[in-house]
N, C-alpha and C positions, 0 to 999 in steps of 0.2 A: 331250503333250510334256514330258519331264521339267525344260524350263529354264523353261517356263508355267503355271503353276498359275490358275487361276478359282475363286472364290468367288460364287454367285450369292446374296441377302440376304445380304447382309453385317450389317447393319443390321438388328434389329429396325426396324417403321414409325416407332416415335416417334423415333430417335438417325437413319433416312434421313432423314427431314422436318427433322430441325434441321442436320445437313450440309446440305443442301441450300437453307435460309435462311441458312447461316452463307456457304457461297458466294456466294450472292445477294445479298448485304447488306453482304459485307465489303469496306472503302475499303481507302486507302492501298495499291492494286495500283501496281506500278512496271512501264513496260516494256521488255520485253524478255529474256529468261532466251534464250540462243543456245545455235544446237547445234554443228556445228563451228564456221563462222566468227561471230567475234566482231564483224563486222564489219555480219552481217543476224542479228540478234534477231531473233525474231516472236512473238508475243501480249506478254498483258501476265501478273505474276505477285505473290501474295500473299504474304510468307510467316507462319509460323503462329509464335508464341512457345515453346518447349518449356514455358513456364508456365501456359498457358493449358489449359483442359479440356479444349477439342476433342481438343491433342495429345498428351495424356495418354490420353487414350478412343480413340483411333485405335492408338496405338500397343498400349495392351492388348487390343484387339480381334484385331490385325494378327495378334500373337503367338500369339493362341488357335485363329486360323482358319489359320494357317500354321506347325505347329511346325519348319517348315526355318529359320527365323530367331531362334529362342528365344534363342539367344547370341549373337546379335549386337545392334549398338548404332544405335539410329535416331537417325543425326547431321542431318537435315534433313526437315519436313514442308511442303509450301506448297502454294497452288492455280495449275493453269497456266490461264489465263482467253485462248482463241482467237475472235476475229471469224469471223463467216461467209468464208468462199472464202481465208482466210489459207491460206500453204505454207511447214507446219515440213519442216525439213530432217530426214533419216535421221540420227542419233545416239548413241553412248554415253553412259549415264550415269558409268559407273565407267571408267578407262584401263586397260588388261594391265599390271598391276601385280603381281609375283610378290610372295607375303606378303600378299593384299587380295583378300577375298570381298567380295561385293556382290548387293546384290537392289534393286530397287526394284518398290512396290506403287502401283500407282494406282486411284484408287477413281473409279465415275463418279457423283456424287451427282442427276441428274435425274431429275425425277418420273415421266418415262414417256420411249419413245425409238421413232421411227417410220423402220426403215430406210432410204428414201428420203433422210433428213437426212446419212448419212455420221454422220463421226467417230467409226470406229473407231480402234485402233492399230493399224498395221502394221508387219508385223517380217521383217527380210532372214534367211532361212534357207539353208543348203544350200548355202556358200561362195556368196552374194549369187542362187541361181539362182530361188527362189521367195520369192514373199510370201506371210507367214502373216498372216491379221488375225483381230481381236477387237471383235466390236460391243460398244459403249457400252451395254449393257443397264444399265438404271436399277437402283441398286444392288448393283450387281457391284464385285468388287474382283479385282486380277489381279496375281499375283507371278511377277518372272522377274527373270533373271540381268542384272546390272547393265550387263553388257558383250556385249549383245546388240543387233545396229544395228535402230533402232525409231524410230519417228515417229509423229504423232498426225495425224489428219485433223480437221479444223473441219467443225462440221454448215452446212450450207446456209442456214441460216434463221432462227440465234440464238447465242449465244455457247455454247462446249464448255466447260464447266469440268471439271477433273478434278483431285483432291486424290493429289499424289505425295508419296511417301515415303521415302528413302534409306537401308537399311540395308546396314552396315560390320562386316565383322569381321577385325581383322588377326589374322594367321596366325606372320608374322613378328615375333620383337618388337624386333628391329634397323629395323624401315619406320619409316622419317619422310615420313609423309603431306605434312606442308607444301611438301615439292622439286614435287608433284604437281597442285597446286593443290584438293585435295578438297572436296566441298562441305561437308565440317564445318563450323558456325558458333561458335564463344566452345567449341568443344569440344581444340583444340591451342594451347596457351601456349606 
């Protein structure tokens, strides 16, 4: 599909195993990151400092396994962290915003993945008539258009984490992202 791209190792073993301790390990998760309504949130979420190595090292990773994003700007990195039998809602990440390209990548950092567990992504295609999904293969990483309606599935039997990623490229240079509410963080003054 040209709006999904898959990366399987993403990761060298030693840089999976340390995502995968960094998800594991990292506090100060807050809940809830919603998908249309604001009103039911579901899981809880991390987000990543753009100081920090992780999202430095993900971000030049992203770029080299994906050169469809070379120019553009990675306004937000976090982990979305789902409970067993949670139900995210179908979502955009980015709105139809004329003047605004969008991609987001999500990485799945588990050490191994046993079909039966679920938590793939699934994605509404074909004016809403089929579902495409993507299993959680342990270390895979997958890029697609920002404004694509998708949802994540919770594995059965342990928490899903998966490290997302937000890339932006305005096209337009008259767009004032802030009327939109984008998830850029300390990146519009």
């Amino acid at each position: 599909m040209k709006d999904i791209e898959i990366v399987d190792n993403f990761f060298d073993s030693k840089l999976h195993q340390k995502a995968y301790s960094y998800a594991m390990n990292r506090g100060q998760a807050k809940w809830g990151e919603f998908d249309n309504d604001p009103t039911r949130p579901t899981g809880l979420t991390v987000n990543c400092s753009e100081t920090e190595p992780i999202y430095q090292k993900f971000d030049r990773v992203a770029r080299e396994k994906f050169p469809k994003i070379a120019d553009f700007e990675l306004v937000r990195l976090y982990i979305n962290c789902f409970m067993p039998y949670e139900q995210p809602l179908f979502h955009v990440d980015a709105a139809e915003i004329d003047g605004l390209e969008a991609h987001t990548m999500l990485y799945y950092p588990q050490l191994e993945y046993e079909r039966q567990e679920g938590g793939w992504t699934e994605f509404l295609l074909d004016n809403d008539s089929y579902i495409h999904g993507s299993l959680p293969l342990s270390n895979r990483a997958m890029l697609f258009n920002g404004k694509l309606w998708h949802r994540a599935t919770p594995f059965r039997n342990h928490v899903r984490f998966t490290f997302a990623l937000k890339y932006e490229k305005i096209t337009d240079p008259n767009l004032d992202l802030r009327k939109y509410g984008a998830p850029r963080i300390g990146s519009l003054k």
